[in-house]
C-alpha positions as CSV (number, residue, x, y, z in Angstrom):
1,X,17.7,-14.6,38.4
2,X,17.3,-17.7,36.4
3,X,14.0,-17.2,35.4
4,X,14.3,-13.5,34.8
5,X,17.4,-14.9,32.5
6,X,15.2,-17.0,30.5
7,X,12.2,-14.8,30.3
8,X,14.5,-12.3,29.1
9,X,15.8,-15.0,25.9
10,X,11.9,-15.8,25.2
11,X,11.3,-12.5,24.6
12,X,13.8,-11.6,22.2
13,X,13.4,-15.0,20.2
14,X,9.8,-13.6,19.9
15,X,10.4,-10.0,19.0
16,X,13.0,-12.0,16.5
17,X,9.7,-13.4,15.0
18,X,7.6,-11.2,15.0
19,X,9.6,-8.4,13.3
20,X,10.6,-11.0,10.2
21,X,7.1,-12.2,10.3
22,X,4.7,-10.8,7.4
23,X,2.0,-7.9,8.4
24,X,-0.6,-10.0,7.4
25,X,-2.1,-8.1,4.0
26,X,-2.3,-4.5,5.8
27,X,0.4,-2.3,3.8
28,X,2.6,0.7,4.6
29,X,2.5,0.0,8.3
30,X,5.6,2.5,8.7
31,X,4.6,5.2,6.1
32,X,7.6,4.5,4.4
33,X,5.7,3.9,0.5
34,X,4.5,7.5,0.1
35,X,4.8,9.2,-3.0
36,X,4.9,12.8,-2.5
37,X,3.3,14.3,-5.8
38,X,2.0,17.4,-4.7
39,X,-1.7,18.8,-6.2
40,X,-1.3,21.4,-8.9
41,X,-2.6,24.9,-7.0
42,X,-2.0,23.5,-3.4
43,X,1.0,23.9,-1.9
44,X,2.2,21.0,0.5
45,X,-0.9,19.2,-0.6
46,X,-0.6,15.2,-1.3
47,X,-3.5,13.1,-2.3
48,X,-4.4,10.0,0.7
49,X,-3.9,7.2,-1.9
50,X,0.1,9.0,-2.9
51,X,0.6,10.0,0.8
52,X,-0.4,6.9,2.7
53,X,-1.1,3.9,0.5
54,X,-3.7,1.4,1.6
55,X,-4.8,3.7,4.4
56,X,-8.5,5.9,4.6
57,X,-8.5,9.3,6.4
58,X,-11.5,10.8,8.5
59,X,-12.0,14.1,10.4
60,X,-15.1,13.1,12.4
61,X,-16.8,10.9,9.6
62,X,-16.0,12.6,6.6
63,X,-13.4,10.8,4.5
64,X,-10.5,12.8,3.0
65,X,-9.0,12.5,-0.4
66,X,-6.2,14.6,0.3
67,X,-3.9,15.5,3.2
68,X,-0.6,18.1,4.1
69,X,3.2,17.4,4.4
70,X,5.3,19.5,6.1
71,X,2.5,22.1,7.4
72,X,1.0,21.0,10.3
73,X,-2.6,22.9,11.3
74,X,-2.8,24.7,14.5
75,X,-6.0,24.2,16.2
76,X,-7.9,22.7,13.1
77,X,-8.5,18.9,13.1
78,X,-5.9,17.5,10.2
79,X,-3.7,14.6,9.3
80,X,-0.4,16.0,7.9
81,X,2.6,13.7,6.9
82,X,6.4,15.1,8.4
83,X,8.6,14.0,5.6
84,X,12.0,14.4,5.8
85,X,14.3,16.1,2.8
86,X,10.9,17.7,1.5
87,X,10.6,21.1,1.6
88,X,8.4,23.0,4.3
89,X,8.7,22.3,8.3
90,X,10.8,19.1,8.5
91,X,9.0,17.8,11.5
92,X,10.8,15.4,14.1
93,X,10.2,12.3,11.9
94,X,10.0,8.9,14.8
95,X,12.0,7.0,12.1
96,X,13.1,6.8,8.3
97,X,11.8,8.9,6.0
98,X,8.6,9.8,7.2
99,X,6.0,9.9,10.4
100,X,2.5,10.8,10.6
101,X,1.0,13.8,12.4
102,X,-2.7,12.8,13.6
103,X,-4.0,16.3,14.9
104,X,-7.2,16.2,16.5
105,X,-8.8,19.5,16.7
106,X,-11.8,21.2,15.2
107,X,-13.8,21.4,11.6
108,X,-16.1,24.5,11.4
109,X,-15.6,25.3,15.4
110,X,-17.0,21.5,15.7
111,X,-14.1,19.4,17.8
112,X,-13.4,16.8,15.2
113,X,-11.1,13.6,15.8
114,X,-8.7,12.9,12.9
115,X,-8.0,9.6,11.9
116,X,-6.8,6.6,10.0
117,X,-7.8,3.4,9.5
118,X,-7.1,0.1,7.2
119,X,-9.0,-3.2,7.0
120,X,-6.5,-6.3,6.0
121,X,-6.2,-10.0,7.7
122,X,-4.3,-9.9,10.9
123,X,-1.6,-12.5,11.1
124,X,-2.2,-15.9,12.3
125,X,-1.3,-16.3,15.7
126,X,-0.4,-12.3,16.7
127,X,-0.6,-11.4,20.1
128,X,0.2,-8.0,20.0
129,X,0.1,-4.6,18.2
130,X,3.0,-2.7,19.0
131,X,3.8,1.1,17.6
132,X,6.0,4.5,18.3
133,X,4.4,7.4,19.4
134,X,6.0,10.9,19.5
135,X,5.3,13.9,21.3
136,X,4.3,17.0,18.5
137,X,2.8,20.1,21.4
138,X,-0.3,18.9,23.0
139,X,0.3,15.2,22.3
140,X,-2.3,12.8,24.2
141,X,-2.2,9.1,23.8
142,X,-3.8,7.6,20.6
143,X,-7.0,5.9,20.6
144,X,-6.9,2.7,18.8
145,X,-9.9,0.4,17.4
146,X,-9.9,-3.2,16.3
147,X,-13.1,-2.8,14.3
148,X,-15.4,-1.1,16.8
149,X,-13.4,-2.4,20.5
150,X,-10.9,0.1,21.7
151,X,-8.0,-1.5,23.0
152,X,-5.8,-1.1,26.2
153,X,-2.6,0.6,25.9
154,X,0.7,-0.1,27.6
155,X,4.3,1.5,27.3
156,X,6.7,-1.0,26.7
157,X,10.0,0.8,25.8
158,X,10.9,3.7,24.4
159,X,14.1,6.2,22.6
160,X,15.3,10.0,22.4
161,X,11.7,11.0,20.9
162,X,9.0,8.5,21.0
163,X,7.5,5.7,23.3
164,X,6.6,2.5,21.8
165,X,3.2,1.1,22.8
166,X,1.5,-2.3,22.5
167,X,-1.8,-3.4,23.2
168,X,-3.3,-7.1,23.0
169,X,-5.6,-8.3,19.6
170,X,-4.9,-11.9,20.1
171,X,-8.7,-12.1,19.9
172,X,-8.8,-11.3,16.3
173,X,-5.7,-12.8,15.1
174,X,-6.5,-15.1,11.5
175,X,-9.1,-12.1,11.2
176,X,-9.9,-9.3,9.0
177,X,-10.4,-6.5,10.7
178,X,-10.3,-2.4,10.3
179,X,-7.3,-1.3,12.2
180,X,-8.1,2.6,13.2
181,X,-5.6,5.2,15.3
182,X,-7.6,7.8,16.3
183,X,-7.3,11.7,17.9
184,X,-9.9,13.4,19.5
185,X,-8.1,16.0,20.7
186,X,-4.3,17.2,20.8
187,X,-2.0,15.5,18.4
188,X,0.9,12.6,18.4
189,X,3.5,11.7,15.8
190,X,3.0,7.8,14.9
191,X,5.4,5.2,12.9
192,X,6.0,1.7,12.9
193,X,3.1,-0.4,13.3
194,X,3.7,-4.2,13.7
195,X,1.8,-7.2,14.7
196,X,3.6,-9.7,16.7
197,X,2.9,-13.0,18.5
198,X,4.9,-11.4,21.5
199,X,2.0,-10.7,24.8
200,X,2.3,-7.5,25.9
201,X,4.5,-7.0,29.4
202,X,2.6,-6.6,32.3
203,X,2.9,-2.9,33.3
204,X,3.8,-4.1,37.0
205,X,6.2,-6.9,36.3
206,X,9.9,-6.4,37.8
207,X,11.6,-7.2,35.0
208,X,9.7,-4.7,32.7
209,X,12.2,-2.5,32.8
210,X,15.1,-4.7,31.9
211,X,13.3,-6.3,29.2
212,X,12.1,-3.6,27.7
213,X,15.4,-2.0,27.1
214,X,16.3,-5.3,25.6
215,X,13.3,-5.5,23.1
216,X,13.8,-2.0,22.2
217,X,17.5,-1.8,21.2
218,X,16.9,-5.6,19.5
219,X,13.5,-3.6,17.8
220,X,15.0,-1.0,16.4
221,X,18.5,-3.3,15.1
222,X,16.3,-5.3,13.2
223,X,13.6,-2.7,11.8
224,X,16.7,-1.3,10.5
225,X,18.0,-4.4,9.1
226,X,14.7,-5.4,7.9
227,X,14.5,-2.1,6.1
């Protein structure tokens, strides 16, 4: 019990860390900096550098310029941000003001992932990527690159809507990289991306989930705070 006891403290002084620590020089890491000006003629329509600063979108390999809020696609591959207090479909934003909808589907009957990606310096000394993920239908887990290596996903807590998952980069920390969360089929809700110097849990440890419970109340307190 001791040990559990002071495994239990480590963790939180890390997660107290890693959520004041500085997201390297990626940006917008929660979506929260959008700046919904919509295009004249197209309704619900944002351009990528208003909707989701710092950030490129793909379907397959063709970059976008321009994506939806509000009006997600059925069956067509698209990247469509749920903002709430905008008008349209409010969408079950994860947290804030707004979530991302990553909707991978099909371009011209091709099946076409949809995807988005950012290249910035990963802090020094990170262990860990750790982000929510929201059921939206046919949701399927994300794929996520660190340039071209897909990484290993884990659940490590999780609230009314969303699961938070973490995988480990502590291979590229110091880096610069391109970051890329990826759907080749279905679609998930995504929000709050961090880097942290916390290791992910092992998915088989007793005390997961005790601890996780504790990282993901003291997660969200100071996301808020920090916010």
């Amino acid at each position: 019990m001791k040990t559990l006891y002071v495994h239990i403290l480590s963790a939180i002084a890390l997660a107290s860390v890693s959520l004041a620590k500085a997201q390297g020089t990626f940006q917008d890491l929660n979506f929260e900096e959008a700046n919904i000006v919509t295009i004249p003629g197209q309704l619900y329509a944002v351009t990528v550098a208003n909707a989701l600063p710092g950030w490129t979108v793909d379907y397959g390999t063709a970059q976008q310029t321009q994506i939806f809020y509000n009006a997600p696609a059925v069956g067509s591959t698209q990247v469509t941000l749920y903002a709430s207090g905008y008008p349209g479909f409010p969408g079950p934003i994860l947290d804030g003001n707004f979530s991302l909808l990553l909707q991978g589907g099909e371009v011209n009957g091709v099946p076409t992932a949809a995807s988005i990606s950012q290249t910035g310096q990963i802090p020094s000394g990170t262990q860990s990527i750790f982000f929510d993920v929201g059921s939206s239908g046919n949701v399927l887990l994300p794929e996520v690159f660190i340039g071209n290596d897909e990484l290993s996903l884990f659940p490590v807590g999780s609230g009314a809507n969303y699961t938070i998952y973490g995988g480990n980069i502590s291979a590229w920390a110091g880096q610069t990289e391109q970051v890329t969360f990826s759907s080749p089929g279905g679609n998930f809700l995504l929000d709050d991306i961090s880097f942290s110097p916390m290791a992910v849990p092992e998915p088989n440890t007793l005390a997961l989930t005790g601890l996780g419970a504790l990282l993901f109340g003291l997660y969200r307190r100071l996301t808020v705070k920090r916010r």
